[in-house]
C-alpha positions in Angstrom: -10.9 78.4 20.3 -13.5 76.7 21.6 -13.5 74.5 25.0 -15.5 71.9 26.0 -17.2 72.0 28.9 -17.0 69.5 31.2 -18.6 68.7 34.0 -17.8 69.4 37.5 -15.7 66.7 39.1 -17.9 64.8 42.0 -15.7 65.3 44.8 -13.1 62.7 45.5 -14.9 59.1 46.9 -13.0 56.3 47.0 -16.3 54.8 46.3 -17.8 56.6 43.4 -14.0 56.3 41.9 -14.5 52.8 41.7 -18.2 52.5 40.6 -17.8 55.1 37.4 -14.3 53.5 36.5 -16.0 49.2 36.9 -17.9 50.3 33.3 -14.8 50.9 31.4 -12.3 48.7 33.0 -15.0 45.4 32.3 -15.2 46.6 28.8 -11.4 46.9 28.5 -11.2 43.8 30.4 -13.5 41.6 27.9 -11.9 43.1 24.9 -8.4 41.8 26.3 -10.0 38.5 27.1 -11.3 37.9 23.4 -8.0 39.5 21.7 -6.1 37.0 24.4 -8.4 34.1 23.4 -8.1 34.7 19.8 -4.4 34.9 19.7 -4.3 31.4 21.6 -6.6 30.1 18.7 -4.4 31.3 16.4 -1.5 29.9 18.0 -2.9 27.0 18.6 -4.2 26.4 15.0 -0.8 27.4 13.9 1.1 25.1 15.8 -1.6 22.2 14.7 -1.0 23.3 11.0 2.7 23.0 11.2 3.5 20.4 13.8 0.0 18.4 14.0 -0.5 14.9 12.8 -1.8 16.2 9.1 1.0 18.8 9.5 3.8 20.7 7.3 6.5 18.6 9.2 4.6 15.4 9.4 4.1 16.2 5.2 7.9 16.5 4.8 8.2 13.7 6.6 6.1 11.6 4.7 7.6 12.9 1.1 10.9 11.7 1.9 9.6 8.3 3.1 7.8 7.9 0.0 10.4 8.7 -2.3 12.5 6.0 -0.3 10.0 3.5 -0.7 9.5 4.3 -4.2 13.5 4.1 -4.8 13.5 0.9 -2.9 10.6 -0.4 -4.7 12.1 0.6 -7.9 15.4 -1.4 -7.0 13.6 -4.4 -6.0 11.5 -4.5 -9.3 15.0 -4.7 -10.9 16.3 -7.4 -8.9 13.1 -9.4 -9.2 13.6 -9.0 -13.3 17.5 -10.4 -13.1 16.6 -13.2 -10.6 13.6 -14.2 -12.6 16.1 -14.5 -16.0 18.4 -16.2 -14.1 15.5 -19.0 -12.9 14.7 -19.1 -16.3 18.4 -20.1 -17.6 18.8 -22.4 -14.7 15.7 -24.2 -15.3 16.4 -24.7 -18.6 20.2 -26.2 -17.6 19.2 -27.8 -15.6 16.5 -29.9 -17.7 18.8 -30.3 -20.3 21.1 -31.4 -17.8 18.6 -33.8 -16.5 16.1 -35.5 -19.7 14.2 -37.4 -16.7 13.0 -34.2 -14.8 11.7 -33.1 -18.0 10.2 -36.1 -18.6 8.6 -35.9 -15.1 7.5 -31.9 -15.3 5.7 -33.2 -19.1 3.6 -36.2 -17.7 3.0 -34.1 -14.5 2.3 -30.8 -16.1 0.6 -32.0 -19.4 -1.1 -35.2 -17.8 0.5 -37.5 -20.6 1.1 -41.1 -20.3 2.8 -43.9 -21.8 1.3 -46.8 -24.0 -0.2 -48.9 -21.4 -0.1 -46.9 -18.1 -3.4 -45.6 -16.8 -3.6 -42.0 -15.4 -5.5 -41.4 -11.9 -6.0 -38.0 -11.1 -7.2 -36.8 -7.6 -9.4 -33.9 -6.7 -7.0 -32.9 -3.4 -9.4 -30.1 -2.2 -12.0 -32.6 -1.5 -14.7 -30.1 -2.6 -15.5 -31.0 -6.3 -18.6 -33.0 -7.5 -19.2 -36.6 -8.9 -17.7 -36.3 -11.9 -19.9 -37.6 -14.9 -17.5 -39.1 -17.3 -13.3 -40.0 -17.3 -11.1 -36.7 -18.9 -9.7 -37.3 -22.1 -7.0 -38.2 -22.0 -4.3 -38.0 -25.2 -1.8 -40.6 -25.4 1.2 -40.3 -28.3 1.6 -43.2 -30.2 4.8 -44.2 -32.4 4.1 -45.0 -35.6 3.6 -48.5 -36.4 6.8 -50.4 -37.4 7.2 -51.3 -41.0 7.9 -54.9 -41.5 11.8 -55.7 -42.4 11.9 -57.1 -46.4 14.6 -59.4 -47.1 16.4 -58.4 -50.1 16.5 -61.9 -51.5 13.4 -62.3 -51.9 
């Protein structure tokens, strides 16, 4: 076996104790610092990643509002469908209930008149040019009576 030699041991100083023992200790010191600063960064990073504002919880949370909202929205696209056929069949009951508001909606709508009215239309936005000529304007006419024959003639 072989032994190492070593060297003598200085003779005991409080002093010297502490100047050959700072070396080590500041290195062992330093190392514990950087491992303690990197676990806080990792810590810290993982509590960022799972509670942060771009987080796994925040995620979850924002899944299951989604797929409410997209239930809701899904529901109200139904119910806008049925309310929209129901308009419809109202409408229509109504004007067949009512021959003068269809009358009205036509002339309104369709900018028709009858034989000897005259149509004034105004520009409401108060923005549009001179106009350079009247619209046309279609008017239906009924057909021109036959005359009555006498059938002793």
């Amino acid at each position: 076996m072989s032994r190492i030699a070593r060297k003598p041991a200085d003779p005991p100083n409080r002093y010297t104790r502490v100047v050959l023992g700072a070396g080590e200790s500041a290195r062992q010191h330093w190392k514990l610092m950087l491992a303690a600063a990197a676990m806080l960064g990792v810590v810290l990073y993982a509590f960022d990643f799972i509670a942060g504002d771009e987080g796994l919880l925040k995620m979850r949370a924002l899944k299951k509002e989604t797929a409410t909202l997209t239930a809701q929205n899904a529901d109200l696209r139904r119910q806008k469908t049925e309310l929209a056929a129901q308009s419809k069949t109202l409408k229509l009951q109504n004007l067949q209930a009512n021959p003068y508001l269809l009358e009205k909606l036509v002339r309104e709508n369709r900018l028709l008149v009858r034989p000897g009215e005259i149509l004034y239309t105004f520009d409401e936005t108060g923005t549009a040019a001179i106009p350079t000529g009247l619209p046309e304007v279609t008017v239906a006419q009924r057909p021109p009576k036959k005359p009555k024959t006498d059938a002793t003639d």
